[in-house]
N, C-alpha and C positions, 0 to 999 in steps of 0.2 A: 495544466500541470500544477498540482500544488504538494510541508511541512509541519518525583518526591519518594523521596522515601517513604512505601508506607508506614503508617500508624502499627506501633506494637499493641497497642493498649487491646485490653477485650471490652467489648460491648457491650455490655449492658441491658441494649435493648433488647439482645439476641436471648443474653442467657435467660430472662423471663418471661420467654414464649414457648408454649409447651402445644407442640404437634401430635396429636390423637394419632393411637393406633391406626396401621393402614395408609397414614400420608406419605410419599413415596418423597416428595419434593420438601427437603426442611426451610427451605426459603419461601412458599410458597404464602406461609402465617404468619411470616412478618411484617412487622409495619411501615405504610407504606416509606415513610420519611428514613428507613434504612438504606445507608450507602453501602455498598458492595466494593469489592478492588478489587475486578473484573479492569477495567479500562487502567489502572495503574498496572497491572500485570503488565498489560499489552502494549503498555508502552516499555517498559523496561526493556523487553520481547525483542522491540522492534527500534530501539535502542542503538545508539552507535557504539555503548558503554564497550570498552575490554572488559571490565569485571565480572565476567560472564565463565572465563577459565576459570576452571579453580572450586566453582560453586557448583554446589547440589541442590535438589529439590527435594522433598517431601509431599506428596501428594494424598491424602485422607479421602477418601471417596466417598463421604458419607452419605450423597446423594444417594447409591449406589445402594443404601441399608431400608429393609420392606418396611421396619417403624424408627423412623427417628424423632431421639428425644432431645430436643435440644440443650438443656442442662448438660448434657451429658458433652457438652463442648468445654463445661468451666473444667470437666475430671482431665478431658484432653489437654487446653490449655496448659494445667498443673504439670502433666506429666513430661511435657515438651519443654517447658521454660526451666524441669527441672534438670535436662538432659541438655538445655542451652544455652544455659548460665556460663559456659567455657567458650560458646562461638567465638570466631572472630569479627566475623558479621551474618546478621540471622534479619530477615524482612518475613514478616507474615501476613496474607493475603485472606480475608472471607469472600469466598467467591457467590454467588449469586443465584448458585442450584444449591448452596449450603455447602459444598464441599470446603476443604480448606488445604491451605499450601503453605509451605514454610522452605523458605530460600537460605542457605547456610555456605556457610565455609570454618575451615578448624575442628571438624570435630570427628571422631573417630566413627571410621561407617560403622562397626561392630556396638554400640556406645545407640545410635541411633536406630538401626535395626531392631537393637533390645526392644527399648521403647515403643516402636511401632509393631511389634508383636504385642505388648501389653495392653495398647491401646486395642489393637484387633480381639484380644481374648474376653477384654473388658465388653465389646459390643455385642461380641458373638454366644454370649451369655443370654443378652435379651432378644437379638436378633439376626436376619442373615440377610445375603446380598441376592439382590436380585437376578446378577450374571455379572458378567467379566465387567473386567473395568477397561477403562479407554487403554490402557495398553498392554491388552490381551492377557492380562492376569488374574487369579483368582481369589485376589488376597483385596482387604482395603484398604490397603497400604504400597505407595511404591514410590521406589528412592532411583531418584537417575541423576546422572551426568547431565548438567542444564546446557551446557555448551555444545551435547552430542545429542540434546533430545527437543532442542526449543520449536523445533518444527511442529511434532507432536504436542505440545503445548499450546500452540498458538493457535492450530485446528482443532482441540478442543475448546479452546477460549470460541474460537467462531463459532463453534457449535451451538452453545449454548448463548451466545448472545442474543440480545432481546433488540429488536429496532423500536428508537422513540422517536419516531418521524416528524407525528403530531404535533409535541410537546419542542421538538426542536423548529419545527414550519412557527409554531404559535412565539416561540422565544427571538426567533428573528426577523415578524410583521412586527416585534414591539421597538426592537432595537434599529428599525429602516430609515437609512437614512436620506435627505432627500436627493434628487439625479439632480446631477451634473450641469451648466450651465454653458452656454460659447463663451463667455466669460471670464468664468474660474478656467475651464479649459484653456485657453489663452494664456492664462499666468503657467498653467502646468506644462504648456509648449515653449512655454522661454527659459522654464526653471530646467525642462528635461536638456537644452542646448547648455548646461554649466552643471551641471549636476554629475556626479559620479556615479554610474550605474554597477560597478563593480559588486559591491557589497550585495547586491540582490540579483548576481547572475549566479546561476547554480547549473548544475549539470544532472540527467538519469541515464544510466544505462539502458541499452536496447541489449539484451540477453539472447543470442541462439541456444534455447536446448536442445538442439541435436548434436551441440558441439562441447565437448568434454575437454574442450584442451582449454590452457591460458587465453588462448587468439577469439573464445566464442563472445565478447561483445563486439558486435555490430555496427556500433556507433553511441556516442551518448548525448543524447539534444539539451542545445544550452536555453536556459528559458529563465525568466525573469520571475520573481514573485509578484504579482500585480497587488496582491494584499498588503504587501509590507509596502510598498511602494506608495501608494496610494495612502497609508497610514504616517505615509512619511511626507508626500506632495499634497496631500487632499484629505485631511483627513474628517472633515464633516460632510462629505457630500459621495455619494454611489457612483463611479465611473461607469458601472455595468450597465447604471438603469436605462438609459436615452441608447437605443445599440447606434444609432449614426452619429454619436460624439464618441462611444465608445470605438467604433471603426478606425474614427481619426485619432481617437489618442493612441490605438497599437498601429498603427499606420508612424505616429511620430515617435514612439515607441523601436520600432523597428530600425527605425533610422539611428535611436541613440546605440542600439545594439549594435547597431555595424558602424558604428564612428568607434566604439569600446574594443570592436574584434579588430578594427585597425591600427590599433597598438603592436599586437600581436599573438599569435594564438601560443606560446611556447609552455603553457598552463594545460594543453592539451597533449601534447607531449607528442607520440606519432598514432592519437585513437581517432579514426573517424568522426565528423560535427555533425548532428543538425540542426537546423535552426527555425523556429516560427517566423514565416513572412507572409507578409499579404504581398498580393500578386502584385499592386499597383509600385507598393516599395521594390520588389525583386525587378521591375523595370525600368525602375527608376536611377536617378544622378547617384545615389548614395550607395546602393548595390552595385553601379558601376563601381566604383571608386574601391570599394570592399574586394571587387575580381581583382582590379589591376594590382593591390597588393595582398592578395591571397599569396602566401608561400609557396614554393613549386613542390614544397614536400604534400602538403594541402589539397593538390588540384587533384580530383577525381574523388576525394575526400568528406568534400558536404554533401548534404541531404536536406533540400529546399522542403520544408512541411509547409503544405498548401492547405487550409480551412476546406472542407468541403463545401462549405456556405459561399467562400470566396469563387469556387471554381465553378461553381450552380452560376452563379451575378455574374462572372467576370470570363466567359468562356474565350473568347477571341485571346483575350489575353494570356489566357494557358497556354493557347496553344505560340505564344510567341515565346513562352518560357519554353515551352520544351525543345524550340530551337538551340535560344541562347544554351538549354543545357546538356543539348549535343555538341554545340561547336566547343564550352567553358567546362564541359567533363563534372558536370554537376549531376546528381541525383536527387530524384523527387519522388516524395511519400503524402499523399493524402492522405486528411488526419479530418480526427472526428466523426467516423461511420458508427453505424452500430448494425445487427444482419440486415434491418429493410434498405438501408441504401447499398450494403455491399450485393445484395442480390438485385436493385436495381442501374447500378454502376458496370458498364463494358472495361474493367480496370486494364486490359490488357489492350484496345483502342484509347485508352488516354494514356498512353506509356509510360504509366508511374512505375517507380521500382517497387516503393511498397504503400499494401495500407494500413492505417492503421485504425484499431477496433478497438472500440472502448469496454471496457469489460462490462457487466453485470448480472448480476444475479439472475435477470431476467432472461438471459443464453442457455440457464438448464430448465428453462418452462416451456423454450419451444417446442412447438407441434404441426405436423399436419404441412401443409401448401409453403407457408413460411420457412422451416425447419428443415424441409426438404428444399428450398431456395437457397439457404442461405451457405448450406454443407455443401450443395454440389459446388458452389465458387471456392470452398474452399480445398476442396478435392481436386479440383482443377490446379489453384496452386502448386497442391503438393504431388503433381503429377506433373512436374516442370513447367510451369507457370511463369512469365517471365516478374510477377508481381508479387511479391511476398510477404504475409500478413503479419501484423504484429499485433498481440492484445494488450493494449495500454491499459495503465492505471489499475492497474491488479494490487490492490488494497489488501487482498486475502490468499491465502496459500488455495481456494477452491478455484482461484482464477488460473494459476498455474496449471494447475491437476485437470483444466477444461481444456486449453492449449496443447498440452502434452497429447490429449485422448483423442483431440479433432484436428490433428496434422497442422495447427500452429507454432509455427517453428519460433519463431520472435516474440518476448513476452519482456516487459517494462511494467514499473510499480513499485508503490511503497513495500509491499512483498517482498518484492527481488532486493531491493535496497537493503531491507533488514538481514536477507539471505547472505549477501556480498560481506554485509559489515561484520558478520562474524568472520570471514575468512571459510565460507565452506562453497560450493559450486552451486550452483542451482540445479542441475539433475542431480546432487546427488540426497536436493532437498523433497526435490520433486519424489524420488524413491522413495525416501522417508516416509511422505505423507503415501505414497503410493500403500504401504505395507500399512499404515494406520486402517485404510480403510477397505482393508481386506476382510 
């Protein structure tokens, strides 16, 4: 599990690049060393900000135009800064296909609209639009409510995002730092027994979209930052890299967490826990100690998430957990699938309640033997299944809209996160994007 204002100024490098008749993409001839705010958008997007009522958007679709001339950005520029000069606050975005966006508040829609007519007359002089624009309109211009449209936004942002895999794999062999030692690990086991773990526990929701009312989160799993953590206990040395120091440091890890939740959980208020444990600590003195004062409001309430790597090593031991968490009214979710182990997993002979699936890209390329493996388990599911799936870590509204369409009821993520903090439902975001991509 893991967590600026832009720049008003115009570019320079932009406005002296001139795209030949025919180029479809005005970003495509600029140079490489041009920054985009593309990833500033999205952050904004996905943002905890309130300042999101209230504001408009402006969106120029100039990608959208059969010849673009970039100069033809300084006339637009002019014409916006001269219609903006009254905002209350105005952020402008160059996005990365060449389009451009301008965020406002204070200013009269009638005032704006003007404007964006002028600009369209100005282009439609030299040239015309290829077809509709991402939100089904005919025009190159379109003004929305940011607060009722950021869904649509944020699926266009993914759209047109570019992966730098490469350059990011090449960025972090440089910055590696070296693994872990029994050692330093040692100092970080005595530091974790007085150290206050508070400040790096965080909570995500597990989200049912089938469920439209207030009651449809699930549960929300409390989990640690390891990054912050580690930056804070260790910070010149890789926890990750050695996995059998790593084992034991979430192993003592575990323990600081359930000596924290023994305080008391009233930070939880009456939502359903759950929690990462390795199977050896959920056996162990310290998870005792966690049950006996568990709350009576609590009990039936957690949800043990077991590693599937833990449960592969550690099977005897599962199966002593799923005692304990019949007689102690506990619930258990395996965590960590992605389709080859959920179609190689009897999920309903290991008696989890749920699993959990990690999202990726890689779930809309399936085909063939695989693809038909992995959908009948989840058919099964959702034809009373007593195990029920969740797709974790959905970073992108496409994660949601895959969930919705393959009878996954439970959906968790930075996604859903961004979706909650405006205050809107997540079906009724999922809809949204639904209708985009009609």
């Amino acid at each position: 599990m893991n967590r600026p204002t832009p720049s008003q100024q115009h570019r320079p490098l932009r406005d002296h690049v001139r795209v030949m008749p025919g180029t479809r993409n005005a970003a495509a001839l600029l140079p490489k060393e041009q920054e985009f705010d593309d990833p500033k958008l999205m952050t904004l997007l996905q943002s905890a900000s309130k300042d999101m009522q209230g504001m408009r958007m402006v969106h120029l679709h100039l990608s959208l135009l059969e010849n673009t001339e970039i100069n033809d950005t300084n006339v637009i520029n002019r014409m916006l800064s001269e219609v903006a000069s009254n905002a209350a606050h105005l952020q402008m975005f160059n996005i990365s296909n060449g389009d451009m966006i301008m965020l406002y508040k204070g200013l009269k829609f009638s005032a704006v609209e003007e404007v964006c007519k002028k600009i369209e007359t100005m282009l439609f002089g030299k040239t015309k639009m290829t077809g509709p624009n991402p939100y089904k309109e005919n025009h190159v211009w379109s003004i929305l409510e940011l607060s009722m449209n950021f869904v649509h936004v944020i699926r266009y942002l993914e759209g047109i995002s570019k992966v730098e895999g490469s350059a990011a794999a090449l960025a972090a062999a440089a910055d590696a730092k070296p693994a872990i030692g029994p050692e330093e690990l040692a100092k970080i086991d005595k530091a974790l027994h007085q150290f206050d773990l508070s400040p790096f526990i965080f909570n995500q929701a597990v989200i049912n979209i089938r469920d439209d009312s207030d009651k449809n989160k699930e549960y929300f799993e409390l989990y640690i930052t390891i990054k912050g953590l580690q930056e804070r206990l260790s910070p010149d040395f890789d926890l990750s890299a050695n996995r059998w120091l790593f084992n034991h440091f979430t192993s003592s890890l575990d323990n600081s967490l359930l000596r924290s939740l023994n305080h008391g959980l009233d930070f939880m208020g009456n939502e359903s826990i759950g929690i990462n444990i390795n199977l050896s600590t959920a056996l162990g003195p310290a998870f005792q100690k966690f049950d006996e004062r568990l709350p009576a409001a609590f009990r039936g309430k957690v949800v043990l998430e077991i590693n599937k790597g833990d449960l592969m090593e550690n099977l005897p031991l599962y199966r002593q957990l799923l005692r304990l968490a019949a007689d102690r009214e506990y619930r258990i979710c395996i965590d960590g699938l992605n389709d080859f182990w959920v179609a190689q997993f009897d999920l309903e002979a290991l008696g989890c309640d749920y699993a959990k699936v990690f999202w990726s890209n890689d779930l809309l390329s399936l085909e063939g033997e695989r693809e038909r493996a992995f959908l009948e388990k989840l058919e099964m599911a959702a034809n009373g299944g007593n195990c029920k799936y969740i797709l974790a870590r959905c970073g992108s509204v496409a994660g949601l809209l895959y969930a919705n369409s393959h009878g996954i009821d439970m959906v968790q993520g930075q996604a859903v996160d961004a979706v909650l903090r405006k205050g809107i439902r997540v079906t009724e975001a999922i809809k949204t994007a639904m209708m985009m991509d009609d």
